[in-house]
C-alpha positions as CSV (number, residue, x, y, z in Angstrom):
1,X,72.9,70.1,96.8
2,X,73.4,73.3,95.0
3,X,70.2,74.9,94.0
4,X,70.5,75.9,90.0
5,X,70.6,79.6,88.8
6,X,69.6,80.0,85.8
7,X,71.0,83.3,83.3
8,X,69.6,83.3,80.5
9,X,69.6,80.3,79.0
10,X,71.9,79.0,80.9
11,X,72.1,77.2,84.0
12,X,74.3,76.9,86.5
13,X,74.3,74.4,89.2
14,X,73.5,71.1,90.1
15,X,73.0,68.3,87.2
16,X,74.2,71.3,84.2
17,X,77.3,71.6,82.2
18,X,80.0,73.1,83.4
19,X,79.9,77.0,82.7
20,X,82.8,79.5,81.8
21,X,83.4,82.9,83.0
22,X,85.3,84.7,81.5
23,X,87.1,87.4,79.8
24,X,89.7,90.4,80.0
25,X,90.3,91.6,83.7
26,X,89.3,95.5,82.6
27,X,88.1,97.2,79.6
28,X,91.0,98.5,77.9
29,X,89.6,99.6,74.3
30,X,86.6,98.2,72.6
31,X,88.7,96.3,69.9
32,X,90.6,94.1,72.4
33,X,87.5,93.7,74.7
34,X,85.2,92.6,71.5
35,X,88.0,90.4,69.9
36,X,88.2,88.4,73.2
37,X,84.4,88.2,73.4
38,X,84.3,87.2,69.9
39,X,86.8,84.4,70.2
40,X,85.6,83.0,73.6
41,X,82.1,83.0,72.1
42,X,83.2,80.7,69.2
43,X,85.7,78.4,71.2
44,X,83.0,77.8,74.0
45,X,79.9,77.2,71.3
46,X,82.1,74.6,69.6
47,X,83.4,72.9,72.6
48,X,79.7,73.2,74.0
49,X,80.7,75.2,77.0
50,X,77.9,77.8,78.4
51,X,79.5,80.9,78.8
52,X,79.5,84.6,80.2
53,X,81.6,87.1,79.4
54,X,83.1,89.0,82.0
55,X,85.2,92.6,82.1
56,X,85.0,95.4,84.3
57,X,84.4,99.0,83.1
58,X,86.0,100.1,86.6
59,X,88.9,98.4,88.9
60,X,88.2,100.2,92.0
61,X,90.9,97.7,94.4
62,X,93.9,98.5,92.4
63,X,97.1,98.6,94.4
64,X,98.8,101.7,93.2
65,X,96.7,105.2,92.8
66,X,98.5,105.2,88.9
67,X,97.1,101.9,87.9
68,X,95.1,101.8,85.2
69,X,91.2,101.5,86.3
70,X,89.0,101.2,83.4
71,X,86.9,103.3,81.0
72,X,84.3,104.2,83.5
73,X,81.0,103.0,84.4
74,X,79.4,104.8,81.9
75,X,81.6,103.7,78.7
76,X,82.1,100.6,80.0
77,X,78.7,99.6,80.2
78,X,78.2,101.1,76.4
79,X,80.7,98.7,75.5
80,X,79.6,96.1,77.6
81,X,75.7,96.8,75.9
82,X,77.3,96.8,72.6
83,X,79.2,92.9,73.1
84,X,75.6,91.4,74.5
85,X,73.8,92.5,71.7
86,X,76.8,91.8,69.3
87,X,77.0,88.6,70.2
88,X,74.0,87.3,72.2
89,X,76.5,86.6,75.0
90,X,75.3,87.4,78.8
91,X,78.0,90.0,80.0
92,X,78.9,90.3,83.7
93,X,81.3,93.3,85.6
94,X,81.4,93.8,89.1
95,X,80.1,96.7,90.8
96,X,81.3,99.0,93.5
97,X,79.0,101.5,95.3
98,X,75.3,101.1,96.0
99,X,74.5,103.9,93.7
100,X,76.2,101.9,90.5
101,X,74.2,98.8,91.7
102,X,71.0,100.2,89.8
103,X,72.7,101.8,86.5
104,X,74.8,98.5,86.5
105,X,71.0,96.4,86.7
106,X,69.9,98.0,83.7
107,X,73.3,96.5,81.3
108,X,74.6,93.6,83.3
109,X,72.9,90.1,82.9
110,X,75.1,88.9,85.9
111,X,76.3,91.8,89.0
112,X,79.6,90.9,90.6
113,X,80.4,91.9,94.0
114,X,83.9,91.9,94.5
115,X,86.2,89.9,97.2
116,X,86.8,93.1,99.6
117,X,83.3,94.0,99.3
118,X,81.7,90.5,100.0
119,X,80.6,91.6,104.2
120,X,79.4,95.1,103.1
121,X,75.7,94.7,104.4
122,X,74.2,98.0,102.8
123,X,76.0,97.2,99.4
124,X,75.1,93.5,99.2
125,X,71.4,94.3,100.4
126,X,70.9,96.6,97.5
127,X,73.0,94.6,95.0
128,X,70.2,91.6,96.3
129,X,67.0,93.7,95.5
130,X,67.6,94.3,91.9
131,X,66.7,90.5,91.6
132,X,69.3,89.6,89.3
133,X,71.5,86.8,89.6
134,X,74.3,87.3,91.5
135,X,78.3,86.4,92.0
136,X,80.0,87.1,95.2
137,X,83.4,86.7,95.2
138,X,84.5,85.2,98.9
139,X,86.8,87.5,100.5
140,X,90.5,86.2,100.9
141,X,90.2,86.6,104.8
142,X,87.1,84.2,104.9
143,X,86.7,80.6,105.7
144,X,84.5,78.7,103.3
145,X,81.5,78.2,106.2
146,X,81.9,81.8,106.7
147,X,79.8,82.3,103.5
148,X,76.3,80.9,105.1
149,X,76.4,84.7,107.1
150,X,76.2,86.2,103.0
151,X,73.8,84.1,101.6
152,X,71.4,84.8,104.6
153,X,71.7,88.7,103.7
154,X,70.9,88.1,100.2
155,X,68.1,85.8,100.4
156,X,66.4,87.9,103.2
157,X,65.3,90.0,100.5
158,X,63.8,87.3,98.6
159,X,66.9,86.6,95.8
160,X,67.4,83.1,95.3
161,X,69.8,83.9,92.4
162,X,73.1,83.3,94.1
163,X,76.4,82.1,93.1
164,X,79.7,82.5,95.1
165,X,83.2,82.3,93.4
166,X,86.1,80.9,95.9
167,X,89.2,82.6,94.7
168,X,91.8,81.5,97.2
169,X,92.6,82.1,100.9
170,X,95.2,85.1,102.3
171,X,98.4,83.1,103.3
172,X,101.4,85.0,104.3
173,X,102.4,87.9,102.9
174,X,101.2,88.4,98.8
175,X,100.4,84.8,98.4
176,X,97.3,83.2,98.6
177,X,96.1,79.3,98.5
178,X,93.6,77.0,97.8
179,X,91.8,74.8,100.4
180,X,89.6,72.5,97.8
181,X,87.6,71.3,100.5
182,X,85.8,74.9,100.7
183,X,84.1,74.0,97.3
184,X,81.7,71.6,99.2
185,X,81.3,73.8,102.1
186,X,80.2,76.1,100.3
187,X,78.2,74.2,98.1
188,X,76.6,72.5,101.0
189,X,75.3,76.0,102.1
190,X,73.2,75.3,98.7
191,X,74.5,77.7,96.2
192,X,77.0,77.0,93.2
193,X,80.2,77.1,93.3
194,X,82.0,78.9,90.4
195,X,86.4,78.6,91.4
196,X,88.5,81.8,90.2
197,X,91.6,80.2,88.6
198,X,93.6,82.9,87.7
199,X,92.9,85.4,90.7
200,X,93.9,82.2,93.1
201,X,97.4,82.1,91.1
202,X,97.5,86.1,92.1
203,X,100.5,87.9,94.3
204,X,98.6,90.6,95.6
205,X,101.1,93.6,95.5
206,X,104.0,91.0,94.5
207,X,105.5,93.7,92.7
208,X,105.2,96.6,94.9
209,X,103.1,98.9,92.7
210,X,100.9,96.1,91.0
211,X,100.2,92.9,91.9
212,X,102.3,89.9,90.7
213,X,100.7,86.2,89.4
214,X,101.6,83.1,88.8
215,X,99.8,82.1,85.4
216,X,101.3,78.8,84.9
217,X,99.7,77.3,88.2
218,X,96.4,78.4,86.9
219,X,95.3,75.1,84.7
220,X,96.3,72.9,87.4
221,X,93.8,74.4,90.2
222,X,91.5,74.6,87.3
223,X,91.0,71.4,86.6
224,X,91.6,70.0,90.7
225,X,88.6,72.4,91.0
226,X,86.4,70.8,88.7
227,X,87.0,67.1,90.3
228,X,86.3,68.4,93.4
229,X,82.7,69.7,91.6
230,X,82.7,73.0,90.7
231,X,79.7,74.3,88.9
232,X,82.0,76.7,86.6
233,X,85.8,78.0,86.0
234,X,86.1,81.7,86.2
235,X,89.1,82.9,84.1
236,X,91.0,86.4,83.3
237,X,92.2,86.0,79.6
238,X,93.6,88.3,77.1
239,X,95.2,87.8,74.0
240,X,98.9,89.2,75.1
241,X,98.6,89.0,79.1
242,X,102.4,90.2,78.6
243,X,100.8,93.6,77.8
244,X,97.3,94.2,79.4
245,X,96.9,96.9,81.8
246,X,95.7,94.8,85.1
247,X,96.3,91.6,86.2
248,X,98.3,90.3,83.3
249,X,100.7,87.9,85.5
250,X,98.1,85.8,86.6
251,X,95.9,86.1,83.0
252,X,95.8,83.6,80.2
253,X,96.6,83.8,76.8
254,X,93.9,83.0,74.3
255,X,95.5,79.7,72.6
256,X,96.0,77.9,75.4
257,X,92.0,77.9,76.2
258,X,91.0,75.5,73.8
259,X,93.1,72.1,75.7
260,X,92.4,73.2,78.7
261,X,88.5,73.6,78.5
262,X,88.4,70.2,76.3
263,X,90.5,68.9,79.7
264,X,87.9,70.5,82.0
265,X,84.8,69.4,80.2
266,X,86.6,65.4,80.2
267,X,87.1,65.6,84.3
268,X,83.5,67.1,84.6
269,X,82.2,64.1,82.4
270,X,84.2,62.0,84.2
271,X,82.4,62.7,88.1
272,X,78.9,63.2,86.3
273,X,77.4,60.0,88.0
274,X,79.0,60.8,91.3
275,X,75.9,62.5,92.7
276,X,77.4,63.4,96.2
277,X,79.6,65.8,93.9
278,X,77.3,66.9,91.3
């Protein structure tokens, strides 16, 4: 059973609603980072969805050196500041280095550690002590029971906050999959389970200089995930994922949110008295 976290005042975990995060892969400019906000904050209060809005100020695993990044850690966390108070939303970016850990603390209601920084000892230790909740991405090279060796390093210094996201397993060359069954491992290991739909629909480096996606596929695993009893659906959106600056092949477009969360919210009501899942 997974133990609940709770940010602000939301829970995630065991016997709560299924939560969303999500929101615009990086921080491109304050107006399309606060129009997303604004319109995922109104869709998910009228569906009844807990939410937490996530964009990063800084893409530090981009695949070309001329790929766009990200304002910064300094402007994006002004802008990220400026959307939580805005519109009493908890906001959520990963960091990168042990030093932006505590500057990060300070803004960030949730701190991310990214997929190719999930083993990093040092940098998880001290992501761990600012005793805020945290979401560890599973790396792509890790099997699901591989996670027990992470949630030892966090909780041995003392935060129980914990969620990990499973984002899809290296297959191949630029591909990844999805091995459902790696929701309840990981689970098991008492911790929710969040599932990354649109970085598991990724090609990383697909397209030589940037990496590639397959956007379409991304609803489908979405909803599979939630039957197999995940506590939350993380999602890149945008409102032209033609156009944004990172990850826009595997990103969603704003109007097709509304179905598929009303789908998602159906298949979660529909396992709620299956307590071996929930």
């Amino acid at each position: 059973m997974a133990s609940p976290v709770q940010i602000g005042d939301i829970w995630i975990g065991h016997g709560h609603p299924l939560a969303l995060i999500a929101g615009p892969c990086v921080i491109e400019s304050d107006e399309i980072t606060f129009q997303t906000a604004e319109f995922l904050c109104d869709l998910t209060r009228r569906i009844g969805i807990p939410f937490i809005f996530k964009s990063s100020y800084d893409k530090a695993n981009r695949t070309s050196i001329h790929a766009y990044r990200g304002p910064g850690m300094e402007k994006g966390l002004k802008t990220l500041a400026w959307i939580k108070d805005k519109l009493d939303v908890p906001v959520l970016s990963d960091v990168h280095t042990i030093e932006e850990t505590v500057v990060a603390g300070e803004i960030l209601d949730v701190i991310q550690v990214p997929a190719f920084l999930c083993r990093q000892t040092d940098f998880i230790l001290s992501a761990a002590r600012l005793n805020k909740p945290l979401n560890i991405k599973k790396g792509q090279f890790l099997a699901p029971w591989d996670v027990a060796n992470i949630i030892e390093k966090v909780n041995s210094t003392g935060n129980r906050q914990l969620i990990v996201t499973e984002r899809g397993t290296s297959f191949g060359y630029n591909n990844l999959v999805v091995d459902f069954r790696a929701i309840k491992v990981v689970r098991d290991t008492g911790v929710p389970v969040i599932f990354d739909a649109t970085h598991s629909v990724q090609l990383p480096g697909g397209s030589g200089d940037h990496s590639g996606g397959q956007r379409e596929y991304a609803p489908i695993l979405a909803r599979a995930a939630v039957a197999a009893g995940a506590d939350g659906i993380f999602m890149e959106v945008h409102p032209n994922p033609d156009t944004a600056l990172c990850d826009g092949p595997n990103s969603l477009p704003l109007d097709t949110l509304e179905s598929l969360l009303i789908d998602l919210v159906a298949i979660r009501r529909a396992i709620k008295g299956n307590n071996e899942v929930l």
